[in-house]
C-alpha distance (Angstrom), angle and dihedral (degrees) to the residues before:
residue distance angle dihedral
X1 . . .
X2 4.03 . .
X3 3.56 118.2 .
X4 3.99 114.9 -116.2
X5 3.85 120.3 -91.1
X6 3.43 120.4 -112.5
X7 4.05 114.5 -131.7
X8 4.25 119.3 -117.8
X9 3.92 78.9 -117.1
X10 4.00 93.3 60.0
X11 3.89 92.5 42.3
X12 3.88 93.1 47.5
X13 4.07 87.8 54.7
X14 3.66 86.5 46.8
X15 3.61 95.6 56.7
X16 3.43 86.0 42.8
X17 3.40 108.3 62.0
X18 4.07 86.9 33.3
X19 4.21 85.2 68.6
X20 3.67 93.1 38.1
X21 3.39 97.2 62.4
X22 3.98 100.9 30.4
X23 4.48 79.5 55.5
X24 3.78 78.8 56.5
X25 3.45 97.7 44.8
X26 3.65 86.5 54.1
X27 3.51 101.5 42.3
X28 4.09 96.7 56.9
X29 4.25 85.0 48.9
X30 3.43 88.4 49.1
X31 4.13 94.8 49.1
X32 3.70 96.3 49.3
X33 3.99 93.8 39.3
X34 3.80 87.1 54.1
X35 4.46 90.9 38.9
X36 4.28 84.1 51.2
X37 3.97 96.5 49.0
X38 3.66 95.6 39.4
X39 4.02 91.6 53.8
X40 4.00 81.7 44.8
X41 3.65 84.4 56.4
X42 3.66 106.2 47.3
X43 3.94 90.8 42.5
X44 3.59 87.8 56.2
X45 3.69 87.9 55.4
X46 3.85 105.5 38.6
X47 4.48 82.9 44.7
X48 4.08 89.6 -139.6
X49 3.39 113.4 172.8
X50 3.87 97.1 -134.0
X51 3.83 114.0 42.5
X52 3.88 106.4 -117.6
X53 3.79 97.3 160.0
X54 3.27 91.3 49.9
X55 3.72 85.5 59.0
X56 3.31 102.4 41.8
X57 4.12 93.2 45.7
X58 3.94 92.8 52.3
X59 3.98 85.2 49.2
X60 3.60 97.1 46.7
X61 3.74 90.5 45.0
X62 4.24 88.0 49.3
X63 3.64 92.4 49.8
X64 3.76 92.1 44.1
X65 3.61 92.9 47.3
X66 3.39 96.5 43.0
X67 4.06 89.0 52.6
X68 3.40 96.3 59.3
X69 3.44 98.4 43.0
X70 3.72 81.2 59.2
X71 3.84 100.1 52.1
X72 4.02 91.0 40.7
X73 3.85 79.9 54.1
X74 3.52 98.6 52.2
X75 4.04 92.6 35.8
X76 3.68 85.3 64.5
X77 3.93 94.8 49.8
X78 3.93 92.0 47.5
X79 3.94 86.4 58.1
């Protein structure tokens, strides 16, 4: 028995969805990387001795992130 072919159509959407969500992927690592070394900046500058920005920059980038994950997400079921 041979297993059933898959279209050019159904391997396109694949691929498609495959970058779509690795470009997410990305993107939310990207947010909170840049969030965590910007608050590593400013503390550096403003010499506090606990590192709020840092905080609040890798928290900002998370919920960021984590938002557009979400609409990207939901973009994808609306199509």
């Amino acid at each position: 028995m041979t297993p059933p072919k898959k279209n050019k159509d159904d391997l396109k959407r694949s691929l498609k969805s495959y970058a779509k969500y690795s470009s997410l992927g990305f993107q939310m690592g990207a947010l909170i990387f840049m969030g965590a070394y910007g608050g590593k900046w400013l503390d550096a500058q403003q010499r506090f001795e606990k590192p709020w920005f840092t905080l609040v920059g890798t928290l900002g980038g998370m919920g960021l992130g984590l938002y557009l994950f979400l609409r990207g997400i939901k973009s994808d079921q609306d199509d």
